[in-house]
N, C-alpha and C positions, 0 to 999 in steps of 0.2 A: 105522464110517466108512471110503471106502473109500481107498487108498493117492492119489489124486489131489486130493482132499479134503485129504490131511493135510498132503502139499505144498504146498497153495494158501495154506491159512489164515496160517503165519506171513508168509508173502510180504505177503498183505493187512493184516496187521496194522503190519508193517514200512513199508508204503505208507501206512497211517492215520499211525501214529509218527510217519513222516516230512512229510508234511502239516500234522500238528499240529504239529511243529516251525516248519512255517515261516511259521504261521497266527502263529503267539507271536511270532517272529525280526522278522514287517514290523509288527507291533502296536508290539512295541519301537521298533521304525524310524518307526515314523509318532507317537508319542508323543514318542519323544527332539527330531524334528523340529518338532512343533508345539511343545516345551516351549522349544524354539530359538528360533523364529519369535519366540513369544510373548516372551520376554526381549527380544530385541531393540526389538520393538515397544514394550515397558517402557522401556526405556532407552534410545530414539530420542527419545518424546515426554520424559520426562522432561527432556531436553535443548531440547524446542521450545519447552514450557510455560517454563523458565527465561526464557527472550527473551522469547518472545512477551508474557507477562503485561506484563510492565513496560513492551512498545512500547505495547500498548491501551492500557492505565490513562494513557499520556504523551499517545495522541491524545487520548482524552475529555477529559482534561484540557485541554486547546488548543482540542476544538471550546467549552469552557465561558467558553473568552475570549471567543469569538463572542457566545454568548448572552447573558454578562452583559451587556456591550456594548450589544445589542439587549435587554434588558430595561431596562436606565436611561433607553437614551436612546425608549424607548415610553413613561415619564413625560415626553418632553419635548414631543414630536409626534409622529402620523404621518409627517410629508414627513420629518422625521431619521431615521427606519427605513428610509425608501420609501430615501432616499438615503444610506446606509453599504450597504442590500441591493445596490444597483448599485458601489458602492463595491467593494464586496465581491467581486461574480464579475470585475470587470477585476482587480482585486488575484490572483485564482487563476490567469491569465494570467502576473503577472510572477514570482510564487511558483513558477513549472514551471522557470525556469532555477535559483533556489535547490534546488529538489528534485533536478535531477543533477548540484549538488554535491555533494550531502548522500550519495545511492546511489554515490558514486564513490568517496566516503571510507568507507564502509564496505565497499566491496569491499577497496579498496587495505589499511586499516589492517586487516581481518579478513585478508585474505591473512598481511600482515605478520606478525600475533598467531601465527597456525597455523603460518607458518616459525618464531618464535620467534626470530625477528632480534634482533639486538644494540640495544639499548634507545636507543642517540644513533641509529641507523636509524630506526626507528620513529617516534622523537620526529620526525625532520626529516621525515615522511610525515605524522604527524597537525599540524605543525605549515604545512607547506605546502599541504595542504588546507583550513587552517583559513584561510589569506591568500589561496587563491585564491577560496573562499566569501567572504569579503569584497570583492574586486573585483570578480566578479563578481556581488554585490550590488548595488553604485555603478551599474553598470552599465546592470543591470535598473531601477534608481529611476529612471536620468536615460532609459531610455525610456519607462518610467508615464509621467513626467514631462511629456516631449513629446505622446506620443502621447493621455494623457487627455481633453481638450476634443474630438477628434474621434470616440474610444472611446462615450464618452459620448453623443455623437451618435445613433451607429451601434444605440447600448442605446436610443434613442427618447427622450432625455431632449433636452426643447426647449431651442437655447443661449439664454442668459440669464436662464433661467428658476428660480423657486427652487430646486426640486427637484438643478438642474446644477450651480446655486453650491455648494450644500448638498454634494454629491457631491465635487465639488472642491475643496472646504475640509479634507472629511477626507482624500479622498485624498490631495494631495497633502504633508499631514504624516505618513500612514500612510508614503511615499514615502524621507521621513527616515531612518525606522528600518529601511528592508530591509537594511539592512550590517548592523547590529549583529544583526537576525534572522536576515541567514547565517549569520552566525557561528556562533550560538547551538543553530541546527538543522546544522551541520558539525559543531561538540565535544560535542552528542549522540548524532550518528551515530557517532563516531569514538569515543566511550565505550562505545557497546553492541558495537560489534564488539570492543574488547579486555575482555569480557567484566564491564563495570561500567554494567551496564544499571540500576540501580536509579537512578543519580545526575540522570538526564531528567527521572520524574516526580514526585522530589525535589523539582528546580527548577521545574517546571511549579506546584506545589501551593503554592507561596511566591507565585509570580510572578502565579497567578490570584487568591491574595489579594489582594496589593496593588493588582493592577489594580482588583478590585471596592471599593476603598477610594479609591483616586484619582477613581474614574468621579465618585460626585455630587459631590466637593468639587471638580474642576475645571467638571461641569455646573452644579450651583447654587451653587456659591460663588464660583466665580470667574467663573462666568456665560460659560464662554468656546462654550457648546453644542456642536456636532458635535465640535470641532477639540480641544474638552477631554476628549473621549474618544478621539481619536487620539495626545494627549500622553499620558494614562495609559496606552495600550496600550503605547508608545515605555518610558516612563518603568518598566514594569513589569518591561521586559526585559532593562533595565540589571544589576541584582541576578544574574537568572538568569544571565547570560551570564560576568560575572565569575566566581560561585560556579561554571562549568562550565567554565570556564579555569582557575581554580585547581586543579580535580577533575583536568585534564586535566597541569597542572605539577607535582601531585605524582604523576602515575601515571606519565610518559615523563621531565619534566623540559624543559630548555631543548634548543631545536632547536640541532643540531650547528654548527660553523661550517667545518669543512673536507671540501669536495665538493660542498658544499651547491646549487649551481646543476646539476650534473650527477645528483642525487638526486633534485630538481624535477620536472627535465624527464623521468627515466624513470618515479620511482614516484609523479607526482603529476597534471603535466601528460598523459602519453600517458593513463594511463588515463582519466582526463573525459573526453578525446577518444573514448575509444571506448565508455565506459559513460553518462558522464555526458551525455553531448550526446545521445546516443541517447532516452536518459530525458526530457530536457527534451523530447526533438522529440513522445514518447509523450504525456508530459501535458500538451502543448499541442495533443493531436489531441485528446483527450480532452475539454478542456474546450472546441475550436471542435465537437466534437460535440454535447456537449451545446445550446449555441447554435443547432445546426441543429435538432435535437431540438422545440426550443420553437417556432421556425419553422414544421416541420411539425402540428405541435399548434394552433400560435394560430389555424390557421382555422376549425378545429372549434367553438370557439365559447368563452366564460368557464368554463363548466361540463367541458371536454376538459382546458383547463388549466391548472383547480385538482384537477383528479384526477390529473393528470399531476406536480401538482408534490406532492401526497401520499403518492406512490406512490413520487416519485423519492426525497422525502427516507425514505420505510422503507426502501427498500434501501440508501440511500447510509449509514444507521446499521448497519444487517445486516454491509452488507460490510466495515466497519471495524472489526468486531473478527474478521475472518477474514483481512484483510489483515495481521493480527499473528503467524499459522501462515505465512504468506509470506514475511514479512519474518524471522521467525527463521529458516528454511529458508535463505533466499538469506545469513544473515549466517552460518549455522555453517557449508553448503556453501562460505562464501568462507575460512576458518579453517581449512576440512581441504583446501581446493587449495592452500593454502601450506601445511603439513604434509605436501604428497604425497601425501594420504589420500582417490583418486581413487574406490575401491570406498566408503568410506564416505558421499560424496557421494551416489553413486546409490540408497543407503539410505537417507540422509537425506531424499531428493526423496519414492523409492519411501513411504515412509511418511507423512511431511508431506503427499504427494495426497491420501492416503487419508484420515488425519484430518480434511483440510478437507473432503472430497468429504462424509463418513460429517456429520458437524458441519452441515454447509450443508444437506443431506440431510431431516434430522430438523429442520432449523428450517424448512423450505423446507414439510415436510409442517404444521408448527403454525401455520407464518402463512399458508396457505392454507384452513384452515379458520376461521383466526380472521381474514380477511381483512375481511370486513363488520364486526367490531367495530372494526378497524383505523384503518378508511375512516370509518366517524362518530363517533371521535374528533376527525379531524380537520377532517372538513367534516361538523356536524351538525344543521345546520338545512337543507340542500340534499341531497334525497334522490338525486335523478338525478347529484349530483356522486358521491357515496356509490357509487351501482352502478358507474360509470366508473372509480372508483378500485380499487373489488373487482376488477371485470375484469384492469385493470393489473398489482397486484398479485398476482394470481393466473400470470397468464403467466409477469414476474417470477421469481418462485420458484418457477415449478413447475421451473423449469433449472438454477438459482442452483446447484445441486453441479457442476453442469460448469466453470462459473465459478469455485469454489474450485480445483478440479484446475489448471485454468491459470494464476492466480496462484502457483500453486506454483512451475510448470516455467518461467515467465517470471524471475522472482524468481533459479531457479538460472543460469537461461541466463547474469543478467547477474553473477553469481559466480564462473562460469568465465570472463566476458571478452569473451561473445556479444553484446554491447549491441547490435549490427546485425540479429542472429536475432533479437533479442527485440524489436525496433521494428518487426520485420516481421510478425513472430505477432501483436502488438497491433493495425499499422493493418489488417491483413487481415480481424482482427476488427470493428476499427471502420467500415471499409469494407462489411463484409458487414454490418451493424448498421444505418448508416445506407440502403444500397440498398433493403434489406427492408423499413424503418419506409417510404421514400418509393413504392417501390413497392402497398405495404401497403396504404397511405393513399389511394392511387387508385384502386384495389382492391376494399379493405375495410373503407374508413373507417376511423377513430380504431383501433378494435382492430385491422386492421394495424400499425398502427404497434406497440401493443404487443406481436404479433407478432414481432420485430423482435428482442426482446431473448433469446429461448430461441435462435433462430435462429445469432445470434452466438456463440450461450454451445457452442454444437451444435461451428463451426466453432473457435474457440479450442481444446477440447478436444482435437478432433481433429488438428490444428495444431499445438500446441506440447510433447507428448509426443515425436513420431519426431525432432522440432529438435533436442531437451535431449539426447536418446539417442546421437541423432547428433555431436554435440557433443563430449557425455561420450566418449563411443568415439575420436574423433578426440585428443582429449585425451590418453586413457590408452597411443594407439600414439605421438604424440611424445612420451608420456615415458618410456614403452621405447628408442625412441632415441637419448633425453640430449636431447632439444629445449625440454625444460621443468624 
């Protein structure tokens, strides 16, 4: 070997050594890291699945009010179906000002929990959310109220006709109970964000009993038909709302009595103003959306929109138990912005996207293949309704993961306080929703319109990511500053 040789080789070996050191050193680095990630991700959802379960299990229980309702009163007639169904979507209307009480007090009262405020604090916050969801119950009734007989109109029910009576007999004692049902849906909201989510569909599962007990004894016993299934709905939720007031006086106790008008006004009133009212104003686009919706539909013909409405109600089941990954998101994001726990937020969102996205994803690929079985479930003696509905559905959830990611970011927006960002992300979507379906329609006929729904889903996504982020960031430099 000759002396050039013999210098080279340790060098080279010294270069391999060293190589293979650092081949091992990033292995370590990229293992330690993902074993990071991965924990995190463990114990993010952990936290989500907590919430989330017991929000689903509280809705399904609540839409089963629905049905029992509409399966009693289908032993009494059609036309009392045809008229609680009409009943019903104006009733979703006055329900949207109950809804941003209800997201306001769980911001507020989840702020409260995550500071760990002093317990007479607290109380006078879940207890002055709980008085303002009742006035502003009264409220919403005495406009049903007024406004129904023209509502009704407008929904193509001719005045004085059975069908209108029939509609206005329930509604208007449905009308009764909207206080006692803010209530009811405030000291559930305000129990899950201080961390006593179970006590909702506790009360839900009592309350749907009773109801379904009340139904025939007030339809065939007391023969009072529609308006006897509006008293048992009334009468059901008496029990629940008590049993979730008491949940709620033994957990905070009696609202403070000194300061109490100035505690109002900042930790109960501002915020509505800025979340709650934002929210009302979203789920009242929402559901005149939907109304436009059916507009552009009914010209197509019987057969456009009974696939339309097949297709609406699979998804509007789909998303509601995805709206449970939201709603824990936006209730634990509100818990660590009152703990100051601005990094952990951005965690929370960052991973809640993604289980919803990854969740929607996988259901989005099953119900598009099982979409024809879907569609003559529900229309199965009408073939051509059958293919229209597969169409729909298909569209639907070929996007429906874009749609989880944005309930996510929407949900935290209004956590931190953004209720303005998030009303704007929504109608932008619902805006771009409703253009595309009308434009569609002129277009493309019917499947334009459905169309319309990925399109939206395309534009939300895109949308309310750089908002939250923006947001969050803006957040984290005031409270570098002492502003927050």
């Amino acid at each position: 070997m000759e002396k050039g040789e013999e210098a080279t080789e340790p060098a080279n070996l010294q270069i391999a050594k060293s190589s293979t050191e650092d081949s091992v050193t990033t292995s370590r680095q990229f293992f330690r890291r993902f074993t990071g990630l991965l924990q995190e991700a463990i114990a993010t959802y952990r936290e989500i699945w907590w919430v989330a379960v017991p929000f689903v299990l509280q809705q399904i229980l609540q839409t089963l009010y629905t049905l029992v309702d509409l399966w009693w009163l289908g032993r009494l007639s059609t036309e009392a179906v045809a008229a609680v169904t009409a009943a019903s979507s104006l009733f979703f209307f006055i329900l949207a000002f109950v809804i941003g009480v209800a997201i306001s007090a769980s911001v507020s009262v989840g702020r409260a929990h995550g500071a760990a405020l002093e317990v007479a604090h607290k109380a006078g916050i879940v207890w002055g959310k709980i008085a303002l969801g009742f006035m502003v119950g009264l409220g919403a009734a005495a406009l049903g109220i007024i406004a129904a007989p023209s509502a009704f109109a407008l929904l193509g029910l001719p005045p004085f006709s059975l069908l209108q009576s029939l509609a206005l007999e329930y509604f208007l004692v449905v009308m009764g109970g909207v206080p006692l049902l803010a209530v009811t849906v405030v000291a559930m909201s305000s129990l899950q964000a201080m961390g006593k989510q179970w006590y909702g569909p506790i009360a839900n599962a009592f309350g749907l009993v009773l109801n379904a007990i009340l139904d025939p004894l007030f339809l065939f016993w007391f023969l009072w038909g529609v308006k006897g299934v509006a008293v048992a709905t009334i009468l059901a939720q008496v029990p629940v709302s008590l049993f979730l007031l008491g949940a709620i006086w033994r957990t905070v106790g009696q609202p403070p009595r000194q300061q109490l008008l100035s505690l109002v006004v900042r930790d109960v009133v501002r915020p509505y103003l800025s979340v709650g009212l934002t929210t009302t104003g979203e789920t009242l686009a929402r559901a005149i959306s939907s109304f436009l919706f059916v507009a552009l539909v009914a010209p197509f013909g019987a057969v456009a929109l009974a696939a339309y409405g097949a297709g609406n109600q699979i998804y509007s089941t789909a998303i509601l138990f995805f709206l449970g990954v939201a709603f824990a998101v936006g209730t634990l994001s509100a818990r660590e912005v009152g703990a100051g726990d601005l990094r952990k937020v951005g965690r929370l969102v960052r991973w809640g996207a993604a289980l919803n996205a990854l969740l929607l994803f996988v259901v989005g690929v099953v119900v598009w293949y099982g979409a024809p079985l879907l569609a003559h479930q529900f229309l199965p003696s009408d073939v051509e309704a059958q293919k229209q509905a597969t169409t729909m559905i298909r569209w639907v959830f070929g996007g429906l993961w874009l749609a989880g990611i944005t309930l996510v970011y929407i949900g935290a927006l209004r956590a931190l306080g953004y209720g303005v960002a998030a009303l704007v992300v929504s109608l932008a979507y619902l805006i771009v929703q409703f253009g595309v379906a009308w434009f569609g329609s002129h277009w493309w006929g019917v499947e334009g319109i459905w169309a319309a729904y990925p399109a939206s889903f395309v534009v939300g996504a895109l949308l309310a990511p750089p908002v939250f982020w923006w947001a969050l960031a803006r957040e984290r430099m005031a409270s570098r500053r002492g502003e927050r």
